[in-house]
C-alpha positions as CSV (number, residue, x, y, z in Angstrom):
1,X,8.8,-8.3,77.6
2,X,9.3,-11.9,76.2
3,X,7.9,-14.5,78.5
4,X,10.3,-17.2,79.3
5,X,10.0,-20.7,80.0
6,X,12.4,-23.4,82.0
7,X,13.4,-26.1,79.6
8,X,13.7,-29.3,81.5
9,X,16.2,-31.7,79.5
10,X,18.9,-28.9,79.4
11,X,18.5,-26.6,82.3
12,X,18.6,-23.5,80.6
13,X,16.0,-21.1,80.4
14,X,14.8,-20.3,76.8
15,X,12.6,-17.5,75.2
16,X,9.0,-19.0,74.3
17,X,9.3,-17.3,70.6
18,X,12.1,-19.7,70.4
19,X,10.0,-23.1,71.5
20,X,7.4,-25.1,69.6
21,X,4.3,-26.8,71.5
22,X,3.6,-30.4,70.5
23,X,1.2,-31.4,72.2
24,X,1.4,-30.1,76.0
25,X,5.1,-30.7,75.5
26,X,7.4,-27.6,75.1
27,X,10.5,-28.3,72.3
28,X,13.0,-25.9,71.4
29,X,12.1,-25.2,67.3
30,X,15.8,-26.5,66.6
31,X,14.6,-29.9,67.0
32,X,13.9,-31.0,63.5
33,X,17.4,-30.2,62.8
34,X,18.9,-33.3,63.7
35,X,16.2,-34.9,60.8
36,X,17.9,-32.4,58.6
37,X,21.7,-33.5,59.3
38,X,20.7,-37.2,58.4
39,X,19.4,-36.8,55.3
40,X,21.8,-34.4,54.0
41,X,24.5,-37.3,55.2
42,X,22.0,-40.2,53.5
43,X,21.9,-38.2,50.1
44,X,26.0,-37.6,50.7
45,X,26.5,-41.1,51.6
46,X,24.7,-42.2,48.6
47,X,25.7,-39.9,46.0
48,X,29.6,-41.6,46.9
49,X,28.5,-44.6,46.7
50,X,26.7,-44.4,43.3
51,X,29.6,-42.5,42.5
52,X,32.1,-45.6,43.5
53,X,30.0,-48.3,42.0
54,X,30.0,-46.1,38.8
55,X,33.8,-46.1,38.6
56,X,33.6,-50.0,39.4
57,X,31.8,-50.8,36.2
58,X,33.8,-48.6,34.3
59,X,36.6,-50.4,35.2
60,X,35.3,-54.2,34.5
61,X,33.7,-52.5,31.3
62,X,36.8,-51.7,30.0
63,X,38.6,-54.6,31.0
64,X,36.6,-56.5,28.8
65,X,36.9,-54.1,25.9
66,X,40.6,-54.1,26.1
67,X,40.5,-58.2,27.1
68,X,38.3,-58.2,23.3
69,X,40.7,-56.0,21.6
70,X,43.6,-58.1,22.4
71,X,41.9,-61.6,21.4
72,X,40.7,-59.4,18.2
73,X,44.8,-58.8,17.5
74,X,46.1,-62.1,18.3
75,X,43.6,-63.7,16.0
76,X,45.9,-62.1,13.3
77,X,48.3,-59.9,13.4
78,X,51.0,-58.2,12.0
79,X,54.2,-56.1,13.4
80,X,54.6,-52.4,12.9
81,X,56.5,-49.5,14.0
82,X,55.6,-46.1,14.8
83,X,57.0,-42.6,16.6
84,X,55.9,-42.1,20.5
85,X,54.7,-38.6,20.3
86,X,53.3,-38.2,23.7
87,X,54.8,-40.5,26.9
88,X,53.3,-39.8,29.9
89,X,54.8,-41.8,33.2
90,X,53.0,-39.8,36.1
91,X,49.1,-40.7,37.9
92,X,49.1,-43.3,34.5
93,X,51.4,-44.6,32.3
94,X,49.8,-43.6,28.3
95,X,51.7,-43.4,25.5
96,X,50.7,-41.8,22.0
97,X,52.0,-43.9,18.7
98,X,51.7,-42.2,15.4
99,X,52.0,-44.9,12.7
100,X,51.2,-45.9,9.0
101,X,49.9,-48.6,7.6
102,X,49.5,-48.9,4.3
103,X,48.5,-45.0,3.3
104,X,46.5,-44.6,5.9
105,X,48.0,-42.7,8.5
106,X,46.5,-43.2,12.5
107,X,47.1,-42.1,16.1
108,X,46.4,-44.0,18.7
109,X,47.2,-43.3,22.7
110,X,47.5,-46.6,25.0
111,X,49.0,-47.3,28.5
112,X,52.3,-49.0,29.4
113,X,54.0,-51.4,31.7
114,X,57.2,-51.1,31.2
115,X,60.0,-49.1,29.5
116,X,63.2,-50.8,29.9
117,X,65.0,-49.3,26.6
118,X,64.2,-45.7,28.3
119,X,61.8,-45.0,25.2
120,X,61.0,-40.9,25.0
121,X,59.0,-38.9,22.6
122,X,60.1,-39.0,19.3
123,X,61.8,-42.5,19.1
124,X,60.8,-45.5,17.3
125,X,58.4,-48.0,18.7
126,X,57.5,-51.4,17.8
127,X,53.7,-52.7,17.6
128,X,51.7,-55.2,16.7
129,X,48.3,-54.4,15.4
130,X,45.4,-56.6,13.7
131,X,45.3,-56.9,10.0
132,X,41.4,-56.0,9.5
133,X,41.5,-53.3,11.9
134,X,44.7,-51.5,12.7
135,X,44.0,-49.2,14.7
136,X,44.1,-51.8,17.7
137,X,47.3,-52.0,18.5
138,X,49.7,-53.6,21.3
139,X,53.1,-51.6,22.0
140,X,56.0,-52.9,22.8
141,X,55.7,-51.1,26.7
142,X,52.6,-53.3,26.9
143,X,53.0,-56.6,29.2
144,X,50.7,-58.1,26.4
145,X,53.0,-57.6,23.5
């Protein structure tokens, strides 16, 4: 038979293989658990937060890349035009532009702001693009353009 003690802070009785001693005090051996649920939540907690901060400086990073790229193209620049073959208007705008300049042929995806002439895949679309590199480009569907 399984002695059994009175636990005072509930008012329950609980079986002794189920209690720890500390001391002359009697604890249930759940007691640690609570230490168990905050750290888990801490590391959780955390992990979203690096997680947000991450996605932050992402953000800013390329900002400043795309803020560079555009300086780089109005520094000198020439027009173009090239056929959308990807447009994709849901969760992003991007648009894919395949284009030749010179005999070089390139592809290059970027987003877009706007498309008032209705654009789709497959028609014509103007771009600027800088002369010593060009495969940074502007589209027309760009506010920047």
């Amino acid at each position: 038979m399984i002695d059994q003690k009175w636990q005072y802070s509930s008012m329950k009785k609980v079986k002794s293989s189920n209690l720890k001693t500390k001391g002359k005090q009697v604890l249930p051996a759940n007691t640690n658990n609570w230490k168990k649920i905050i750290t888990c939540t801490l590391a959780v907690v955390g992990i979203i937060l690096l997680g947000v901060l991450g996605l932050m400086y992402d953000a800013r990073i390329s900002k400043e890349e795309r803020e560079s790229e555009l300086a780089h193209i109005n520094a000198n620049f020439e027009y173009g035009t090239g056929i959308i073959t990807d447009l994709k208007s849901y969760k992003g705008h991007s648009v894919h532009i395949q284009y030749k300049i010179g005999v070089n042929t390139y592809s290059q995806s970027t987003g877009w702001d706007t498309n008032p002439k209705q654009l789709k895949v497959g028609d014509s679309i103007l771009f600027r693009y800088a002369v010593d590199s060009p495969q940074l480009i502007v589209s027309e569907l760009q506010n920047a353009y």
